[in-house]
Structure formats: C-alpha cells, structure tokens
VEXDREN-2710 file (C-alpha; in Angstrom, 1 decimal):
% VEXDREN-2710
k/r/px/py/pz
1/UNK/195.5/163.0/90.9
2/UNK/197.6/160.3/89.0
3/UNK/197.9/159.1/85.8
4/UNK/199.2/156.2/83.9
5/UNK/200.2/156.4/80.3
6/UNK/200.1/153.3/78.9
7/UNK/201.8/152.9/75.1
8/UNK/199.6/151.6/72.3
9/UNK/200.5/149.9/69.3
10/UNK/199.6/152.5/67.0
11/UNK/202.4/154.4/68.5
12/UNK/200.2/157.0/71.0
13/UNK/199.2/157.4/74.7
14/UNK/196.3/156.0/76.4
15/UNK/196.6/158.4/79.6
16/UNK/194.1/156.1/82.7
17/UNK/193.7/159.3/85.2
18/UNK/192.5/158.5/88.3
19/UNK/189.3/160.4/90.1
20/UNK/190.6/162.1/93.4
21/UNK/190.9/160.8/96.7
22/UNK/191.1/157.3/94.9
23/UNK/192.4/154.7/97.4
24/UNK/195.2/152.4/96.8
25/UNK/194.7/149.4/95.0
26/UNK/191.8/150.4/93.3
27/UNK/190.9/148.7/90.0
28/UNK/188.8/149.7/86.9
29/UNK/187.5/147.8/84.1
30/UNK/188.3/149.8/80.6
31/UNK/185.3/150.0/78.3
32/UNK/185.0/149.8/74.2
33/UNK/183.5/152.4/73.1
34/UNK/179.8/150.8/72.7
35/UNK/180.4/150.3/76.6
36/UNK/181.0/146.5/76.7
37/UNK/184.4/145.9/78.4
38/UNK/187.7/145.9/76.7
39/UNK/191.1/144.9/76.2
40/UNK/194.4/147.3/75.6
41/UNK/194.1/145.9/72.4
42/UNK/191.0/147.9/71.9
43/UNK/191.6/150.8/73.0
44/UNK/194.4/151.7/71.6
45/UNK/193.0/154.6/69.6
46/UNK/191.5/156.2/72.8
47/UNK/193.6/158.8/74.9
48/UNK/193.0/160.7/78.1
49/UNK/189.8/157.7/79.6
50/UNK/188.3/159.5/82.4
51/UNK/188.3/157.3/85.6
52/UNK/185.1/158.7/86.5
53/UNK/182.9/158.3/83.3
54/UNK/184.3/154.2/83.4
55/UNK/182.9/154.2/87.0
56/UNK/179.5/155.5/86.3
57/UNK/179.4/152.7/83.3
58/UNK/179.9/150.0/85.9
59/UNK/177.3/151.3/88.0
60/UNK/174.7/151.7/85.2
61/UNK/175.7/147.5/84.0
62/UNK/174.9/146.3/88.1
63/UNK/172.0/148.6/87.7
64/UNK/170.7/146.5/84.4
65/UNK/171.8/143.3/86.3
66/UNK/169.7/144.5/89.2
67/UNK/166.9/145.0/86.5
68/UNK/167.5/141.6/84.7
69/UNK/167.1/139.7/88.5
70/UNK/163.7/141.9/89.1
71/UNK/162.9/140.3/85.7
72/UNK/163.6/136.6/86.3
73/UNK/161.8/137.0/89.6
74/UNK/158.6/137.8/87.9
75/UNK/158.7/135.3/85.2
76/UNK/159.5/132.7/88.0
77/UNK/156.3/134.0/89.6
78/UNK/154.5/132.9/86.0
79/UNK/157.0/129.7/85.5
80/UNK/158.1/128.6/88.9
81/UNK/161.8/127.8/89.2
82/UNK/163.4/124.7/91.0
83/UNK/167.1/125.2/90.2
84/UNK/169.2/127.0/88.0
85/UNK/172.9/127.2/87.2
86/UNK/175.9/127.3/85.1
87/UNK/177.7/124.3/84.1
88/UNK/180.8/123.6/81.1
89/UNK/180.3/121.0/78.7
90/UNK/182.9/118.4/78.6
91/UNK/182.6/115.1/76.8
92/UNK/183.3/112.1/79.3
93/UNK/186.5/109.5/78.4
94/UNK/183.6/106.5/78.5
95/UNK/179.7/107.4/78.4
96/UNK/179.1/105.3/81.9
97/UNK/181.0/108.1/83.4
98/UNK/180.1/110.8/85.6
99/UNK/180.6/114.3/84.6
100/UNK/183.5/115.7/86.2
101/UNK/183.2/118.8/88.5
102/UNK/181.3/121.7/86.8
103/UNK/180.6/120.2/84.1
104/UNK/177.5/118.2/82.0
105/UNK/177.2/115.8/79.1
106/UNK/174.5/114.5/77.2
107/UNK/173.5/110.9/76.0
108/UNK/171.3/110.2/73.2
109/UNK/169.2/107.1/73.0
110/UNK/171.7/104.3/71.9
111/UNK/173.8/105.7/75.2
112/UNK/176.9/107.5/73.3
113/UNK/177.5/111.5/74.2
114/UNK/175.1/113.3/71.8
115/UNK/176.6/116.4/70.0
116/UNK/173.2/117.8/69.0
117/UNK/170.9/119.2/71.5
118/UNK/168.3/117.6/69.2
119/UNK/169.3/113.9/70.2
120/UNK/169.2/114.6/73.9
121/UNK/167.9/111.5/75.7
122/UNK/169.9/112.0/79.2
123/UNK/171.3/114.7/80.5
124/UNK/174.0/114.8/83.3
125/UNK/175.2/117.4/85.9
126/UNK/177.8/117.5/88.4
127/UNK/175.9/118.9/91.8
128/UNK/178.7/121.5/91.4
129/UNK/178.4/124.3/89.0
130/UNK/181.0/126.0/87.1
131/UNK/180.1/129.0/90.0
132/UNK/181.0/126.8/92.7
133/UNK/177.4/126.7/93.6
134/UNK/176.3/123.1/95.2
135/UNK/172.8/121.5/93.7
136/UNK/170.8/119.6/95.9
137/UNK/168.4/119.2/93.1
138/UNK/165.4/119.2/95.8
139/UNK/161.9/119.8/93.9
140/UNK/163.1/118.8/90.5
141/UNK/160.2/116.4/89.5
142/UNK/159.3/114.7/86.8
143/UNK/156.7/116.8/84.2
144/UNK/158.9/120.1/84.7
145/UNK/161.0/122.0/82.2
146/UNK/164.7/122.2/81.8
147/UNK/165.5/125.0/79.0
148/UNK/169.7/125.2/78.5
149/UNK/171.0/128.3/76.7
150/UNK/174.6/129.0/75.5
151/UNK/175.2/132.9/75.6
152/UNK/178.1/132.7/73.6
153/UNK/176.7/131.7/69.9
154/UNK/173.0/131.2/70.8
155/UNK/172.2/127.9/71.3
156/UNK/169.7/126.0/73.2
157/UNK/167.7/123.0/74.7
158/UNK/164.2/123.0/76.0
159/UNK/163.0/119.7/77.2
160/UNK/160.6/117.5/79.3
161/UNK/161.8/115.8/82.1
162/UNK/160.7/113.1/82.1
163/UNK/162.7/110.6/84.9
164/UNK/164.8/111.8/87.8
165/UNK/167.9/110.1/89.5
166/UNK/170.3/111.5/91.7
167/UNK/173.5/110.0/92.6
168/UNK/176.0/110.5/95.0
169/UNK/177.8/113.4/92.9
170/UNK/175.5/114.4/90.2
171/UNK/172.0/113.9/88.9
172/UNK/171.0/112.5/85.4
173/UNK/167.3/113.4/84.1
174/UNK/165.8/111.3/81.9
175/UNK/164.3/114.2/79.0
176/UNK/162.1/114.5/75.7
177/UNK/163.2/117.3/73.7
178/UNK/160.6/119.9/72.6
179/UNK/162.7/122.6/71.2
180/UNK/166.8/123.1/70.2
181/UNK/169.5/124.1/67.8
182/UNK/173.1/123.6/67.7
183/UNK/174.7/121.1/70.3
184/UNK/177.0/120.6/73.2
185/UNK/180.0/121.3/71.8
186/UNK/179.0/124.5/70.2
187/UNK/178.8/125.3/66.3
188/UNK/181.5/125.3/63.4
189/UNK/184.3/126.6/63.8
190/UNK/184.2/126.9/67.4
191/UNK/184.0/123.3/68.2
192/UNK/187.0/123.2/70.5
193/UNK/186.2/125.8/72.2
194/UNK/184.7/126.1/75.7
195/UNK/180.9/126.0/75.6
196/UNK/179.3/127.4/79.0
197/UNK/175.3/126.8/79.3
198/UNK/172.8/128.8/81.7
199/UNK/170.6/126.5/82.8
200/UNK/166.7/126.4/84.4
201/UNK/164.4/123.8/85.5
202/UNK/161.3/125.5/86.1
203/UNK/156.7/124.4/85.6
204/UNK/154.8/125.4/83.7
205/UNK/151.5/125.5/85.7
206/UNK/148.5/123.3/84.8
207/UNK/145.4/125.2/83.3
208/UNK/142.1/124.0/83.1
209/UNK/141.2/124.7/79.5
210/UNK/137.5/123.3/79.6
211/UNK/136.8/126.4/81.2
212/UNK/138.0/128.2/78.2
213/UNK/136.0/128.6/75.2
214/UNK/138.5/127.4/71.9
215/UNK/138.3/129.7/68.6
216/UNK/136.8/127.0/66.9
217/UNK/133.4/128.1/69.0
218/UNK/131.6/126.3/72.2
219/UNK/129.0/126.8/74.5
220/UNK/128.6/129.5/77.2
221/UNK/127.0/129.0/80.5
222/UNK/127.7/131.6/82.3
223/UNK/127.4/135.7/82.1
224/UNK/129.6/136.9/79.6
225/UNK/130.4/140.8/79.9
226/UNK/132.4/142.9/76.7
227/UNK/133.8/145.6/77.8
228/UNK/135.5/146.9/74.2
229/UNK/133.6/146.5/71.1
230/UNK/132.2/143.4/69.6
231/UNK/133.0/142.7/65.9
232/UNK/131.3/139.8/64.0
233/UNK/132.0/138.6/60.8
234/UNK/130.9/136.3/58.2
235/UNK/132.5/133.0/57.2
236/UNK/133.9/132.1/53.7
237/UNK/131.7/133.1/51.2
238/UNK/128.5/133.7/53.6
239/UNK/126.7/136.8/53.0
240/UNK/125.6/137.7/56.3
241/UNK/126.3/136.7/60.3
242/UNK/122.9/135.0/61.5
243/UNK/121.4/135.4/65.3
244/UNK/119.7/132.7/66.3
245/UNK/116.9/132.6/69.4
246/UNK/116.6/128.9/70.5
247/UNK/113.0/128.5/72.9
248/UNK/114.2/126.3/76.5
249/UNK/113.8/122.9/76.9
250/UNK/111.6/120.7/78.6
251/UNK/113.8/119.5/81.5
252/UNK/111.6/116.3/82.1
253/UNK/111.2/115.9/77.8
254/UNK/114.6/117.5/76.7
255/UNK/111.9/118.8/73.7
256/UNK/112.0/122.3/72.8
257/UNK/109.5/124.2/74.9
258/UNK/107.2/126.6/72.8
259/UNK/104.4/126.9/75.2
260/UNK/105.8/130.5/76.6
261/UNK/107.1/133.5/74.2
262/UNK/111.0/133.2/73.5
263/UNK/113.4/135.5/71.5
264/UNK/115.9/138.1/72.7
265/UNK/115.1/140.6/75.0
266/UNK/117.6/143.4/75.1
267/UNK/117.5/145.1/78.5
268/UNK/117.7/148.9/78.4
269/UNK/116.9/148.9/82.0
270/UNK/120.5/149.8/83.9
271/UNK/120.7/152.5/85.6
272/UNK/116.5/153.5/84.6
273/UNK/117.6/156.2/82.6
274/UNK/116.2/157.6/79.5
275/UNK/119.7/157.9/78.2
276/UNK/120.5/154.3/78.0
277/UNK/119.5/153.2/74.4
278/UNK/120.1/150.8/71.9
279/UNK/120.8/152.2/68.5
280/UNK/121.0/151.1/64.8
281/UNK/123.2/153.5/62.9
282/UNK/125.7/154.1/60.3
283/UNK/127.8/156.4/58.7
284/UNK/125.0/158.6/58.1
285/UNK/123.6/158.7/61.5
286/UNK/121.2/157.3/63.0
287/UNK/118.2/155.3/62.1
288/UNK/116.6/153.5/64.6
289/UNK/117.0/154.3/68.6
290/UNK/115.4/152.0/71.4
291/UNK/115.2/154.5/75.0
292/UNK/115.6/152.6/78.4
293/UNK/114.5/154.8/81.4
294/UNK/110.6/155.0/83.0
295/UNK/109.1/156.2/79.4
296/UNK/110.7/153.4/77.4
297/UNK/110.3/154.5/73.5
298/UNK/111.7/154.4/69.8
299/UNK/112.4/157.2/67.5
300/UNK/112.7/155.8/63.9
301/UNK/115.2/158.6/61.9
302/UNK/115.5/156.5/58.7
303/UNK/114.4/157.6/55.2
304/UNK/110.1/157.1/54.4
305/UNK/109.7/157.1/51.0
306/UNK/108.6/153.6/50.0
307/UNK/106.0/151.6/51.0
308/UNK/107.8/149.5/53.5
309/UNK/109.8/151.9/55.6
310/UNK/109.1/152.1/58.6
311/UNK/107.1/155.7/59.5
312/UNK/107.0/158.4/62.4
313/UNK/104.9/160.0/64.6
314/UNK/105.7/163.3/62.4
315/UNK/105.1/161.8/59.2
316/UNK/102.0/160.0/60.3
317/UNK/100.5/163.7/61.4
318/UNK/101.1/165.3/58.4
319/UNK/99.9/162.2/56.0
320/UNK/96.4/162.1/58.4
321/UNK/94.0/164.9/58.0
322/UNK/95.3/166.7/61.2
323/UNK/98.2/167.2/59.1
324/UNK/96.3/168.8/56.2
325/UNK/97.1/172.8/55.6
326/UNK/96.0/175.9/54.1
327/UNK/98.2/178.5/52.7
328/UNK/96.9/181.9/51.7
329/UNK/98.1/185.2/50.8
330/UNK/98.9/187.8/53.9
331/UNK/96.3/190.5/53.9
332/UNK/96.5/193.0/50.6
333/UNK/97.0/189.9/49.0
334/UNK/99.9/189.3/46.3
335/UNK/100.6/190.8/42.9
336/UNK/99.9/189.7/39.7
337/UNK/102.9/189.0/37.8
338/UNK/102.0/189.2/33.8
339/UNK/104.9/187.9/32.3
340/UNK/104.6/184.0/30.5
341/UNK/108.2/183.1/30.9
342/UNK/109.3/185.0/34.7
343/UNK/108.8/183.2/37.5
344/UNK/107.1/185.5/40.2
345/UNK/109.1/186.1/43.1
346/UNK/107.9/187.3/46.6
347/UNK/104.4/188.0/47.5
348/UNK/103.9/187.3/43.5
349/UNK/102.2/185.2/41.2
350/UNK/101.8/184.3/37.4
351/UNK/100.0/182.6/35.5
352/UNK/100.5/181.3/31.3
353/UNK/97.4/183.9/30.3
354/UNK/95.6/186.6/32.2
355/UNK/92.5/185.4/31.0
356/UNK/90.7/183.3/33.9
357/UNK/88.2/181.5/31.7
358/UNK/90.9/179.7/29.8
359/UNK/93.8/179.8/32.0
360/UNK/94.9/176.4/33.7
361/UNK/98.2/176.9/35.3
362/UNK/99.5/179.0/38.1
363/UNK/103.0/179.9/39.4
364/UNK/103.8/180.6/43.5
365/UNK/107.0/181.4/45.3
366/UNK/106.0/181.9/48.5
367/UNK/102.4/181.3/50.5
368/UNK/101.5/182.2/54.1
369/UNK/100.5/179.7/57.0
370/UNK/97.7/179.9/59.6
371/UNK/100.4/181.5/62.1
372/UNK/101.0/184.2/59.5
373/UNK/104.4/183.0/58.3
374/UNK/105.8/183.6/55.0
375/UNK/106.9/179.8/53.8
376/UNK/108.3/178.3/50.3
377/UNK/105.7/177.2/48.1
378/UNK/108.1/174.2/47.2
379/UNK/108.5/172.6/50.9
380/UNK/104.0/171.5/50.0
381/UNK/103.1/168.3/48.5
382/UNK/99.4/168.2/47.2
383/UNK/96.5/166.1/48.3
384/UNK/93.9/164.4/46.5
385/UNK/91.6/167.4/48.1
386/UNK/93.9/170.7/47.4
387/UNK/92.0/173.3/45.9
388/UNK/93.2/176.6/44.8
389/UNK/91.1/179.8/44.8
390/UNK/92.1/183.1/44.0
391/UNK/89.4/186.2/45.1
392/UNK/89.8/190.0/44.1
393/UNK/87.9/192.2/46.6
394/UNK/85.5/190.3/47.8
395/UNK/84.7/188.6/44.2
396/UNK/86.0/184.8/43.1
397/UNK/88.0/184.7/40.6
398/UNK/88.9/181.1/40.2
399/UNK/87.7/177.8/42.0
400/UNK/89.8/174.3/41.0
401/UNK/90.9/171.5/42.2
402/UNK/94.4/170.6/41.1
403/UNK/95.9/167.7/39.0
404/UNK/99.4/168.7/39.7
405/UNK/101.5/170.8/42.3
406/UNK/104.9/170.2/40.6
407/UNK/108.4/172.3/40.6
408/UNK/107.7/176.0/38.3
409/UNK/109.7/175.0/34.7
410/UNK/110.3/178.8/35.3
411/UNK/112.1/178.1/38.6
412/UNK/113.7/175.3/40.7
413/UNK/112.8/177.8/43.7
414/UNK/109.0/178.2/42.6
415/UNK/106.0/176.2/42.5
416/UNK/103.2/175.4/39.8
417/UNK/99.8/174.5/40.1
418/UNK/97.9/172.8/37.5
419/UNK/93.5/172.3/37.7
420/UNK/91.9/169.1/37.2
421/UNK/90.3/169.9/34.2
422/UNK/90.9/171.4/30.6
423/UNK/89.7/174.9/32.6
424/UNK/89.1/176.1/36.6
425/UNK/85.7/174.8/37.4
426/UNK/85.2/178.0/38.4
427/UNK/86.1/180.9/36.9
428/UNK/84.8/184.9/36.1
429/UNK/85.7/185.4/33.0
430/UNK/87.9/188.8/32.8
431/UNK/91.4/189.5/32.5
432/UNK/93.4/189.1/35.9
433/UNK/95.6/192.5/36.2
434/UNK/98.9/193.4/36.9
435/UNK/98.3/196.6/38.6
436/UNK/95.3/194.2/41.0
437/UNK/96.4/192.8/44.1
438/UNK/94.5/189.2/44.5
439/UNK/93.8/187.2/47.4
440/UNK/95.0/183.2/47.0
441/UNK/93.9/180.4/49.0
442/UNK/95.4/176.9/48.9
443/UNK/93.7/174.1/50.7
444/UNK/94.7/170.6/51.3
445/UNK/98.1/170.9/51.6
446/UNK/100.3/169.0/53.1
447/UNK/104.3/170.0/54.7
448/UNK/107.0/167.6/52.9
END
C-alpha cells in the first residue's frame, strides 16, 4: 500500500494511504471533519486519513443524492414539473439584450435589470444551462409556477407565469411575484460574487373547493362517516353547543313539512347486536345506555334521588308494594340488650327503658329476610305502613307503627325505630328482660 505525506502549515504530516489493490490514477475527495468536503487548508490538523473511511463517505453522499431524486420525484407527482435547471446570474451590458450562455437576468416593470427578486416583472434564460443542459421549454404554460432558489445564502423567487415567449436562444416569461427575498446579485457583502440559482417550473393542480366544506361552516349533502372522535365546542361566550332537528320540505311548497314525525333517529341497528349501544357517560361512569340488537332497551345507571331523575326497573320494584319487606328475627329470636347508652350488636336489641308500656324507641343491628339471611338493619328505609312488633313465647309484647326508622345516635352501624305515638299502641305492660330472648317483626320495609 502507498502513502503520500503531504506537509501542513502547522508544521505536521497529513499521511493519504491508499486501500490496497488501488488502481492507478485513482482520485479521492478529502473530507472536513463534519464530512462536507475539504481543502488542504482544512485539514491540516488531521494525520494518517484512511482511504477507505473517505470512500465509504462518498458512497453514503450519492446514496443521499439518490434519496433527494426519490424525493423530488414524488413531489413532482403532487406538483408536476415542466423544466428545471441551473443557470448564473449575470447583468446584461443593455437590458434589450439576451442573456448570454448559461446565464439569466431579470427586468422589473419600467424594463431596467432588477436586483431584487421582489421587482421581478420578466425573467430571461439562455436555453443553455450552466450544466450544459439544452431547454426546449416545451410545456411551460402560462398559470404555472417558477420557484428560483440560490443554495449559496438562501435566497429565492416564487412566481406566476403569467406570458410565455421563446426566442431563437432563450425564453423570457412574463411573471407576478408571490413570494422572495434577496435578489439576483446575491446579498451584502457578497454582491460580486457568482450567484448560481436552481430553478423549477412546475403546477400546481386545480382543486375543486365547492366540494369542500370551509371552517367557517356549510351544508352537507352527502353521508359523512368519522372515524376518530368528534369534539364540539361552544362559540365565544355561549354556554352550550345546540342540535338542531329541522322537519323536510315540501318540494312542491318549499314550506316546512310537519305533517309526519321528524327529529333524529340514532340507529343502533349495525351489525343487530345487543352490544352496539349508545351511551351518555362521564367520568364517573355511566348513566344512560341505549342497546341496539333484536331486544332493543335502556338501562338508566344515574343517581334517583329527586323528583325528576329519571328511575329504574329496580327502583320502581322496590318503591311499589312488590317491593315491600319483612324482617324478623331468626328462630330463638334475639337478645335483649339492657344498657341505655350501648348500641346492640348481633342478633341484639335495646331499647331507652325495659318497660313496654312507656317505652317508645328501639335499637337494631341486624334483622333477617324471608330467605333467612342475616342483613343490616341500616340498608331499610321505612314506609308509611312499617310496623314493628316484638312477641315473647307466643305472647305480644309490643304493636306500633313507626314515625321514624333513622341511623342509632348510639351507632352509625345500627338502626332506630321510633312509634307513632307518645307510646306502642300496643303494649303488655311488664319489664322486657335481659336474660329473655324475644321474637321481632318488622313489616313494610323497604331495601335502599
């Protein structure tokens, strides 16, 4: 393998070796060290280049010019292109000239060479390009595009062409600028230098926007199908986003038509299934859900607790007398707690004195249903019917009905049950015992 050494102005080597087998007369391009090529002048900090890494930089810039042509060929499938090129500006000796071989001028309005893109009125091409490449200008047309850019500080034109004439040697287009910066003959302080521009002449092709609907709102008249979801929200200071139902028109009257039901009909019917549903929920869950499928049904989950809510099937039952319940004691009946201040706890009660002719109030924790379940007192509500009864082998005790079923003050867990009256209606007057075991029965209930 060879090497070159090549002295650097700081006073060291740069050592070029070259990969082996290299064939004669073979030339590579030094890089900086960002990768963009170089001069000696840059690299004269660098030592010992490797050959081989330089080639595989050159191979990865044609693969991003590769890339950058795959590019441009799918933007010219959006924006057509009729001609491109690259072409040096160079200021003509008299502006009725013709630009001179691979080069362009501009004119402004009054017919002098502009030297801001901004003032572009003409502009004029030799049909050769600074690549050598010959222009025909075949399909340029009026109503097309011509955007000029110059790589080296940034610079552009995009214009409408608005008049095309070709001459024997170049072609002049008549243009109206829509965007620019900088001109011709580049920016300060590079006036002087050269100025090379890419150019493009490419459509941009016609839609037909009254088949669009604008922001500002419209009309549909087709089917319109969302597939993501669909936010709506209020205007200014408008509290809340209003759905209208309009009823059809008379086609022969152009009146409003209210001799047939209107409205909105949401259709729950794709796909029959009793799993397509329409649902008003939030945060909290769910509150209303409308079932498609061959049963169609709602199930209302919001809260029932004033007049005006909506109700369930549930809640109905247990309101109605179906829904009505007796608790009782389980047989052997429950204890008699005698304590004025405990609450009673299971299979217990208590009561503010043991004396049944005078006593008014009555504490539970726990009752039994008709399936012989042990249940809190404090899931009950009372009726305008409940009656409490409380029998001791065989004999009543105490017959009342009750002016309050409330929460025990002895106990959040624990219930208490208040008669009607100043004392039970009913009532044997001896002293209930703590060592008894009493039977209780609570009618007219009703599950919370």
């Amino acid at each position: 393998m060879g090497a070159i050494n090549i002295g650097s102005r700081g006073g060291g080597n740069v050592k070029v070796s070259a990969p082996d087998m290299a064939k004669a007369g073979t030339e590579v391009t030094l890089p900086k060290k960002d990768g963009t090529l170089a001069t000696l002048e840059d690299i004269k900090d660098l030592t010992d280049l490797d050959v081989k890494a330089l080639t595989e930089i050159i191979d990865q810039v044609e693969e991003n010019k590769q890339d950058i042509v795959e590019l441009e060929e799918e933007i010219d499938a959006l924006a057509p292109t009729f001609d491109r090129g690259h072409w040096d500006f160079k200021a003509p000796a008299n502006p009725t000239d013709s630009p001179e071989e691979a080069t362009y001028f501009i004119l402004n309005e009054a017919g002098t060479v502009a030297t801001e893109f901004s003032q572009a009125n003409e502009i004029l091409f030799h049909n050769d390009d600074a690549t050598e490449a010959s222009h025909t200008w075949a399909g340029v047309e009026e109503g097309q595009y011509i955007e000029m850019f110059d790589a080296e500080d940034g610079e552009f034109l995009l214009a409408e062409i608005d008049e095309v004439t070709l001459e024997l040697d170049y072609a002049k287009f008549t243009v109206t600028v829509k965007q620019s910066e900088g001109g011709p003959a580049g920016m300060p302080p590079n006036f002087d230098e050269e100025h090379r521009v890419r150019i493009k002449i490419f459509e941009i092709p016609e839609v037909d926007v009254s088949t669009l609907m604008p922001k500002s709102g419209g009309t549909f008249t087709g089917q319109v199908v969302h597939t993501k979801e669909i936010h709506t929200k209020p205007a200014g200071t408008t509290r809340f986003v209003t759905l209208k139902a309009f009823p059809p028109k008379d086609p022969e009257t152009d009146e409003w038509d209210y001799t047939s039901k209107f409205g909105i009909n949401v259709d729950l019917d794709h796909g029959n299934s009793g799993t397509n549903s329409f649902k008003f929920s939030n945060r909290a869950g769910d509150m209303l859900v409308m079932n498609g499928g061959s049963n169609p049904a709602g199930k209302y989950y919001g809260a029932m607790t004033e007049d005006k809510h909506l109700v369930n099937k549930a809640y109905v039952d247990s309101k109605s007398g179906g829904g009505l319940m007796t608790l009782a004691s389980p047989g052997g009946g429950f204890q008699y707690l005698s304590s004025q201040s405990s609450p009673p706890s299971f299979n217990q009660f208590s009561a503010r004195y043991g004396d049944t002719g005078s006593n008014k109030e009555w504490h539970f924790y726990n009752l039994y249903d008709n399936m012989g379940l042990s249940v809190m007192a404090k899931d009950y509500e009372k009726t305008d019917t409940t009656m409490l009864e409380i029998w001791n082998q065989g004999s009543l005790r105490v017959r009342t009905t009750l002016r309050a079923w409330a929460t025990s003050p002895r106990s959040a867990t624990c219930m208490q049950a208040i008669c009607s009256g100043p004392k039970p209606s009913t009532a044997l007057g001896a002293t209930i015992s703590s060592s008894s075991y009493y039977d209780i029965i609570i009618t007219n209930l009703r599950k919370k």
